[in-house]
N, C-alpha and C positions, 0 to 999 in steps of 0.2 A: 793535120799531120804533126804539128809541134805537139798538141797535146798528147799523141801520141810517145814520140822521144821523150817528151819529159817525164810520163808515166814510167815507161822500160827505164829510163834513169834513175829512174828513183826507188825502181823498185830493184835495179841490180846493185845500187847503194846500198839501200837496208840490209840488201842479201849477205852483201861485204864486210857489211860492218857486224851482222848477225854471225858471221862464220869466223870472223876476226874474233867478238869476244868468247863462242863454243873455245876455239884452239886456245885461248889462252888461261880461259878459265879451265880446262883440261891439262893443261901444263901445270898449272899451279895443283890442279888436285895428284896430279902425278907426281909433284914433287913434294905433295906434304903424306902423300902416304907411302912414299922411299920407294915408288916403283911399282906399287901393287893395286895401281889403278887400272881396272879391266871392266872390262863388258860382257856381260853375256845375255844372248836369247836377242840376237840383233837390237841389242841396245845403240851401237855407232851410229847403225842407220839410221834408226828411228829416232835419236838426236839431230844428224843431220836432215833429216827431213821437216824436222821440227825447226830448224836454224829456219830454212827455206821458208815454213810456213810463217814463222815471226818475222822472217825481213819482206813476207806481202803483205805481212798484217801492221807493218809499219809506212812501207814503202804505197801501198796503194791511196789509204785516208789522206797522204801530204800533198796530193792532187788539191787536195781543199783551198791551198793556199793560193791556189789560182784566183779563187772567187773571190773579186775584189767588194761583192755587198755585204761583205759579212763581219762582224769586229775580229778581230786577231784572237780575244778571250775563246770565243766563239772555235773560232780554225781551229786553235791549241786544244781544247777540252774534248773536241772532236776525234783529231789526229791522235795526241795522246790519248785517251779514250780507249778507243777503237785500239791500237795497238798494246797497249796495258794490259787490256779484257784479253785480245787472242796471244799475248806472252805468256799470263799467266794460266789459259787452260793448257798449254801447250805442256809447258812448266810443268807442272802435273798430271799432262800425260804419257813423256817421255821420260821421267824421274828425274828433271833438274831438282824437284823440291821434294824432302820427304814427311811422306804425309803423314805417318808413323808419331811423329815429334813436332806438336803443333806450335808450341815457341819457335824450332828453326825453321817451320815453315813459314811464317810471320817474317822472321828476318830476312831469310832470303825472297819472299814477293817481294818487302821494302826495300831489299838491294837493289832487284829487277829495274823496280820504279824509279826509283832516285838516280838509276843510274842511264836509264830511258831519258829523263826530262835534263840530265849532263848531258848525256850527245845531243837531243834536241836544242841546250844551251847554245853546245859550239858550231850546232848548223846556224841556229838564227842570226850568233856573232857573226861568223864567214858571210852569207849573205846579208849581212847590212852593213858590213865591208862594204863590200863586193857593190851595193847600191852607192854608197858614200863614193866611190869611187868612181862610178859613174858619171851620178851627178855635178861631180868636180868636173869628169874630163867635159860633159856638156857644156859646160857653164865657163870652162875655159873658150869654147868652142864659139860660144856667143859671143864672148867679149873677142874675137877675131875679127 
């Protein structure tokens, strides 16, 4: 059953933080093109549903880190992997990237990425915190 909540955790994280950067990277295009950023032919949806499907395609591979026989290199190549591959089919099939102009397609996949293994950065920072701090308050616990 824990495996279970930590899965739905993780996978309503990715979700969060996938819909976090849609709205904000939509703000910024809304305000570099003075208001006349729109959608047509259910373009909204079909972005949002693309949020949806990259924060499972992130959210479900971080199960990995469970598996404590495996090297960390190993988890990492994996989890990011696996969600790199399903951002960037996404990316291009909902028009985050245009395929028209293959230099800004380039830049933008390498923004995607670089900025995938930045949040994976500040998860890995927070938990090992988050472990460091543990194994303090254990270790106070002992010398009791």
């Amino acid at each position: 059953m824990n495996k279970q909540k930590d899965l739905i955790r993780s996978i309503l994280i990715s979700i969060a933080v996938s819909f976090s950067i849609f709205c904000i990277v939509g703000v910024i295009h809304d305000i570099t093109g003075h208001g006349n950023f729109s959608l047509g032919n259910y373009g909204f949806t079909k972005m949002v549903a693309g949020c949806v499907i990259v924060g499972l395609g992130f959210g479900i591979p971080s199960m990995i880190y469970n598996n404590e026989n495996l090297p960390m290199a190993i988890k990492v190549i994996v989890h990011m992997g696996i969600g790199c591959v399903v951002n960037t089919v996404v990316a291009y099939s909902v028009g985050w990237v245009d395929t028209p102009h293959i230099g800004r397609a380039v830049i933008i996949v390498a923004m995607q990425i670089v900025l995938a293994f930045l949040i994976w950065l500040c998860f890995m920072f927070f938990y090992r915190k988050e472990a460091l701090r543990m194994n303090d308050r254990l270790n106070s616990m002992k010398k009791q």
